[in-house]
C-alpha positions as CSV (number, residue, x, y, z in Angstrom):
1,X,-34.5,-11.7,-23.5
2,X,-37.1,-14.3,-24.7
3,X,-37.3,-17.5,-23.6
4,X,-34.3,-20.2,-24.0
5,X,-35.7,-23.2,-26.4
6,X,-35.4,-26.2,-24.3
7,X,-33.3,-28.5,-26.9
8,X,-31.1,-26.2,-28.8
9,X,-28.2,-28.0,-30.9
10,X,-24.5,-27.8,-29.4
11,X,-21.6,-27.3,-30.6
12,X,-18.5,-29.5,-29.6
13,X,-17.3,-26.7,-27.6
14,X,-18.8,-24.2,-25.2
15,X,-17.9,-20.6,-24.7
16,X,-15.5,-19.7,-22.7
17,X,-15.6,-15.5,-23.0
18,X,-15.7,-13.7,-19.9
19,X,-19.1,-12.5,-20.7
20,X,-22.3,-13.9,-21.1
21,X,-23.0,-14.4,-25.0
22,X,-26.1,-15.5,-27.3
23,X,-24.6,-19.0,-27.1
24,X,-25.3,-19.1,-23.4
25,X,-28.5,-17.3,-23.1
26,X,-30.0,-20.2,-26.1
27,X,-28.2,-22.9,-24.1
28,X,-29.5,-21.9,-20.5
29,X,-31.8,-24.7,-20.2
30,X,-29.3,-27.1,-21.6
31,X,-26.8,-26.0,-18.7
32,X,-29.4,-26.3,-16.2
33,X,-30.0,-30.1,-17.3
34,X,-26.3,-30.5,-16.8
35,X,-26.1,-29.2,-13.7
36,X,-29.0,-31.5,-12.3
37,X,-27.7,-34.5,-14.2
38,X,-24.3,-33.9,-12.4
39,X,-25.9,-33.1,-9.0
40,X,-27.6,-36.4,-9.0
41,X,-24.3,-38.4,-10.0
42,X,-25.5,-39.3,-13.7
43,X,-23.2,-41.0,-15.9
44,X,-21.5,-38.7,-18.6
45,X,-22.1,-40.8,-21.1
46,X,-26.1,-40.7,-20.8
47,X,-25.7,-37.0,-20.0
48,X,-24.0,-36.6,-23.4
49,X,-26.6,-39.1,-24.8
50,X,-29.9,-37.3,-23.5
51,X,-28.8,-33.8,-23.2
52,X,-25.9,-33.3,-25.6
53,X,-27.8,-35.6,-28.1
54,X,-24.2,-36.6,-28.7
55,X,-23.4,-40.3,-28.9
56,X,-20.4,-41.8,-27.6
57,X,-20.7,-44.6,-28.4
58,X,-20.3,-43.3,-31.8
59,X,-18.5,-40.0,-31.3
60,X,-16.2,-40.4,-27.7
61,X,-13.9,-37.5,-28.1
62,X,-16.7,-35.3,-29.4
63,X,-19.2,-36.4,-26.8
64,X,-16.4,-36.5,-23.7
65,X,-15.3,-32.8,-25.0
66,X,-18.9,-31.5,-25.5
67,X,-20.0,-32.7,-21.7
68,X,-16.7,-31.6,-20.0
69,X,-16.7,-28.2,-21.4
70,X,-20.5,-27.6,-21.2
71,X,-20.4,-28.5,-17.7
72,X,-17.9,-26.1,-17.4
73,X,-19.8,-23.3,-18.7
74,X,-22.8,-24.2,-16.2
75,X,-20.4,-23.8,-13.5
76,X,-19.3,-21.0,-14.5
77,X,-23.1,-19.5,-15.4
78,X,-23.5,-20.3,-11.5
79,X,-20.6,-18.3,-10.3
80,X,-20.4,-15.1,-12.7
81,X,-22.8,-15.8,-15.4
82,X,-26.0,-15.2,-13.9
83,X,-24.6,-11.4,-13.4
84,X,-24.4,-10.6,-16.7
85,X,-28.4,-12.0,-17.2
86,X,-29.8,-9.8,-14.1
87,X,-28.0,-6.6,-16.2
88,X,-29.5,-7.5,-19.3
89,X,-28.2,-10.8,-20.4
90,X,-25.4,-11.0,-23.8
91,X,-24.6,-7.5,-25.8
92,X,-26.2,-7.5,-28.8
């Protein structure tokens, strides 16, 4: 696996397979921002803003949806996730 790019576009909705995919592995970086963001307390709406590069003031739903279920994902990457990656990372 090469190296994640550090501000890969999102789409309004993570993955929510069971196994790690492509999505994931391009978006690691992205989950880890997240997961910092959320540790320190940030607000989702500059989370969305700065990481997401979603704008709710423009876009709520989108932006609320994209942050919720991102942040979801980098849970999840912390609990099962990282399993796959130490066996190879996404099939391909």
């Amino acid at each position: 696996m090469q190296s994640p790019p550090r501000d890969p576009a999102v789409d309004d909705i993570a993955p929510t397979a069971a196994i790690l995919t492509g999505y994931d592995e391009r978006h690691l970086v992205t989950y880890l921002r997240l997961l910092d963001a959320d540790s320190d307390g940030a607000d989702w709406q500059e989370v969305a803003k700065l990481v997401l590069r979603i704008d709710p003031a423009t876009e709520p739903d989108r932006a609320r949806r994209a942050w919720e279920t991102h942040l979801a994902r980098a849970r999840w990457m912390t609990e099962k996730g990282y399993r796959h990656l130490l066996y190879g990372g996404a099939p391909h």
